[in-house]
C-alpha positions in Angstrom: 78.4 136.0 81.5 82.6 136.5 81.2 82.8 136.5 85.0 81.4 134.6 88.1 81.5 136.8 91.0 82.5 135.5 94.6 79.5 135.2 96.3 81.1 133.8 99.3 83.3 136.6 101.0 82.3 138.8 103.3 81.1 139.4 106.8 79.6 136.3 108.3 80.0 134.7 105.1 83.1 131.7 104.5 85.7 133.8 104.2 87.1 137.9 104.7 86.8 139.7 101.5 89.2 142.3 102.2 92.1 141.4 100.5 94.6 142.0 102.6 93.3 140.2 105.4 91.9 137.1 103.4 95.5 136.2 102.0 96.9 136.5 105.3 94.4 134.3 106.9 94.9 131.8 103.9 98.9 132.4 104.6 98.1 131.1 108.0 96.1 127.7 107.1 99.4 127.1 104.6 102.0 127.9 107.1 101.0 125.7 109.6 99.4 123.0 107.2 102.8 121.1 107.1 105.3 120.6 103.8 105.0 120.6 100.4 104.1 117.2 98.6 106.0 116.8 95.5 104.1 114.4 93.2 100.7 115.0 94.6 97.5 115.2 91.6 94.8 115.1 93.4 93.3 116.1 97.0 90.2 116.1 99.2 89.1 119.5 100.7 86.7 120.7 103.1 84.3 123.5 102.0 82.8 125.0 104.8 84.0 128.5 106.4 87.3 129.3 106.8 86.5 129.4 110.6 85.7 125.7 110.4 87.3 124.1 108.5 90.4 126.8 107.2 92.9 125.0 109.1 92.0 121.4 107.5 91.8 122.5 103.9 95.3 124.5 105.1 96.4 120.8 105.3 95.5 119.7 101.8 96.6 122.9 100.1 100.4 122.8 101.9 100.9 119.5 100.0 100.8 121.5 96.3 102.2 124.8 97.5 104.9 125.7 94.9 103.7 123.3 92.7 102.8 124.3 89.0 100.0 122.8 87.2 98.5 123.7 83.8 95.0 123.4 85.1 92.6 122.9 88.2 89.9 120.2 88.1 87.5 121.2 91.4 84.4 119.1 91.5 81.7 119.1 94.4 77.9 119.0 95.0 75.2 121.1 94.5 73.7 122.3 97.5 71.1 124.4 96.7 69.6 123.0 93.0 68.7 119.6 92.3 69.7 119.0 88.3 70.2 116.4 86.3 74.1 115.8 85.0 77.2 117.7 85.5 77.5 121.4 85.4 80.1 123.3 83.9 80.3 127.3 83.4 80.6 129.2 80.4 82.3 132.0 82.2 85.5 133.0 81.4 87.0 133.6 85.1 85.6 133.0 88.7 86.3 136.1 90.9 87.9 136.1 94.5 89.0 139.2 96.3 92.7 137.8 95.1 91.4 138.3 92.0 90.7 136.9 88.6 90.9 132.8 88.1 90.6 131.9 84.4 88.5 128.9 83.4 90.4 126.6 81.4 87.4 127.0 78.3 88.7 124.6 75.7 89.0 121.6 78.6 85.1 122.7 79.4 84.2 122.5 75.7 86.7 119.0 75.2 85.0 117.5 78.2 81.4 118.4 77.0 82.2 116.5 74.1 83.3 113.0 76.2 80.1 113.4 78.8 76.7 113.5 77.3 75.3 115.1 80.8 77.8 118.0 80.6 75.9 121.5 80.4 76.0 124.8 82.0 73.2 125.2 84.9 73.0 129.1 85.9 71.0 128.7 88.8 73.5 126.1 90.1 76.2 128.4 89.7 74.4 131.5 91.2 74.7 130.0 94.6 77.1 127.3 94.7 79.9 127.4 97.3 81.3 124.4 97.2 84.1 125.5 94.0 84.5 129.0 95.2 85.7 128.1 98.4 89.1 126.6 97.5 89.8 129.0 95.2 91.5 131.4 97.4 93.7 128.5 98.9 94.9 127.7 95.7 95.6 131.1 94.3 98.2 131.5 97.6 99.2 127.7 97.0 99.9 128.0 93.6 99.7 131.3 91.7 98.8 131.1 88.5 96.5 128.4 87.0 93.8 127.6 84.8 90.7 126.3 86.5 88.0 123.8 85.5 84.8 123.8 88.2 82.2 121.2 87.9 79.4 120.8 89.7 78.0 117.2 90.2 74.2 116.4 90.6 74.4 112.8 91.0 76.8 111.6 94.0 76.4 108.1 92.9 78.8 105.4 92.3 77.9 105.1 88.4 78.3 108.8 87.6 81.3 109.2 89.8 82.9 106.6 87.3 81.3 108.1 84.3 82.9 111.8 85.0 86.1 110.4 86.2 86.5 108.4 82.7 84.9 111.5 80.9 87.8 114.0 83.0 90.3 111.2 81.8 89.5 111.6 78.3 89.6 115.2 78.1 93.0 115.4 80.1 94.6 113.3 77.6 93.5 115.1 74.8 94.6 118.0 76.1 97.6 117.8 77.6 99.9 119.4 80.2 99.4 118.8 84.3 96.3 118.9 86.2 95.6 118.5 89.8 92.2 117.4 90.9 90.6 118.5 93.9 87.3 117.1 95.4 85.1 119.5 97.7 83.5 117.5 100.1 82.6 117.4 103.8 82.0 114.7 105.7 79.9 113.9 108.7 77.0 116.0 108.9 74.5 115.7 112.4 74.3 115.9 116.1 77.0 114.8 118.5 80.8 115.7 118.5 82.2 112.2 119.5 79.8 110.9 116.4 80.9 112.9 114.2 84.8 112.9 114.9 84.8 109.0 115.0 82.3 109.1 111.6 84.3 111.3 110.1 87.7 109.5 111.0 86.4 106.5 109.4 85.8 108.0 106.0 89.0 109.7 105.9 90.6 106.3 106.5 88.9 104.8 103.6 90.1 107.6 101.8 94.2 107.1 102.8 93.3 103.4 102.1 92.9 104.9 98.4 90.5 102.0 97.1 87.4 104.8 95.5 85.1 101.5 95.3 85.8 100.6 99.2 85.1 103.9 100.2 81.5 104.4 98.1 81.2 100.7 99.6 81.3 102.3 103.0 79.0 105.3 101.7 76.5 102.7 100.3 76.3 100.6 104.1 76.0 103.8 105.8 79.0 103.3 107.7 80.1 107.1 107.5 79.0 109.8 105.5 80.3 112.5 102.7 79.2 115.4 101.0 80.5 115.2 98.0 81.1 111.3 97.3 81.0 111.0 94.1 83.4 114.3 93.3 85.5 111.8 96.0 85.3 108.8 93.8 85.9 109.9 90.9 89.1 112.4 92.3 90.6 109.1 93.5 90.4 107.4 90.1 92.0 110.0 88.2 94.5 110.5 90.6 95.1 106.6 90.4 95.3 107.4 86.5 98.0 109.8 86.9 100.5 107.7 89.2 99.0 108.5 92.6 100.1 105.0 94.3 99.9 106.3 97.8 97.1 108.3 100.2 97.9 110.3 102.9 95.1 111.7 105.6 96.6 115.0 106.7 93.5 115.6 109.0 90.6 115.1 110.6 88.4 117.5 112.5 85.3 118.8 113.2 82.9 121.9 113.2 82.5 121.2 117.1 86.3 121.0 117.9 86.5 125.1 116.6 83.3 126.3 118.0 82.2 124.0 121.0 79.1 125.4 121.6 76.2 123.1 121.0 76.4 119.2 120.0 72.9 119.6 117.6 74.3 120.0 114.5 78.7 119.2 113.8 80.2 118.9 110.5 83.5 116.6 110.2 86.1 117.8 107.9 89.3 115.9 106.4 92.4 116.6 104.7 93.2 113.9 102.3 96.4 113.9 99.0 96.8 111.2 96.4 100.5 111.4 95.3 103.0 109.0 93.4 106.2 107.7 95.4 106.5 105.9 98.1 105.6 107.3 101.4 108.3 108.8 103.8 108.5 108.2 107.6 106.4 110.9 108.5 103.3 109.2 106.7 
């Protein structure tokens, strides 16, 4: 397959596939997102619809806007298909209404090398959001780019650290910049005050950029995460690269957009891993 359609635009889908009217929406999220970052490598962001969560992920993507990397590591979960390993695509580009994003397909084939679990899943791919998502945000962020989407079966703290060392390997054999974004949203269940209070304490184990401490909380059940592991292993690399400080940019949920029933609210966070030392605004 050359190309992996974009399953998730659309009415009453995550985001507007006209094209017009989905970059100006993502324009939006940026805008109002706050500043650029300089330094930043790696970020969490949500990955629900842009009605949600747009504004939050907005937040993450601001911090690289006008940046320039080489490539795009996006890792999240599977949702739909349990598998065994790590799932990679053998396409050559992921399509959004924005258009084309190529895959970065001699990292995919170096990092299959470095990760015994590495393969391509189709069925994951057919119906996985959780890479497809960012992809518009990071076409407006950044323009051109090479991307590298992995899907992770096992949220765990042992395979989090066995991709992240894999990912680590493969970047330094390859060469040039990469940023690293995890997919992940975080509380997921009934009550709004729950899940903003939930949700706030995982982002702050995030900022407190420790990846052990926060699968520690994950482990006790002390807050929740889709994603974990894509979270873990993000904060590693990022670590890798320089990233000495976190910042949590913000921390909302489902409930706080659409305030209409208190059964069911997802918590979403904007979190950046950057090197330098953190200005005033912090």
């Amino acid at each position: 397959m050359s190309k992996r359609p974009a399953i998730c635009a659309g009415p009453r889908r995550f985001y507007p596939s006209d094209p017009r009217e989905l970059r100006e929406v993502v324009e939006g999220y940026l805008a109002s997102g706050g500043t650029t970052s300089p330094g930043t490598v790696g970020l969490v962001a949500p990955h629900a619809g842009y009605v949600f969560s747009g504004a939050t992920a907005g937040q993450s993507f601001a911090a690289v806007r006008g940046l320039r990397f080489d490539r795009v590591v996006v890792m999240g979960p599977s949702h739909f298909v349990p598998f065994d390993g790590v799932h990679v695509t053998r396409c050559n580009a992921f399509e959004t209404p924005l258009g084309r994003v190529p895959v970065d397909l001699d990292f995919v084939r170096a990092l299959e090398e470095h990760h015994d679990l590495v393969a391509e899943w189709p069925q994951v791919e057919a119906r996985e959001h959780c890479i497809e998502v960012e992809l518009p945000f990071l076409q407006v962020a950044l323009g051109e780019f090479r991307l590298v989407p992995i899907v992770v079966a096992n949220q765990g703290r042992q395979s989090a650290r066995v991709i992240a060392e894999a990912l680590s390997r493969t970047m330094a054999s390859e060469g040039g910049s990469t940023l690293v974004v995890a997919s992940c949203d975080l509380y997921h269940g009934p009550g709004s005050s729950l899940a903003l209070s939930r949700s706030r304490l995982a982002a702050e184990a995030m900022g407190g950029n420790d990846a052990d401490r926060f699968l520690d909380g994950i482990e006790h059940g002390r807050f929740m995460a889709c994603g974990p592991g894509a979270v873990a292993a993000t904060m590693w690399l990022a670590g890798e690269a320089g990233a000495d400080h976190a910042e949590v940019r913000g921390v909302t949920t489902s409930f706080e957009v659409y305030p209409v029933s208190e059964d069911y609210v997802v918590g979403y966070s904007s979190v950046i891993f950057r090197e330098g030392t953190p200005d005033s605004s912090s």
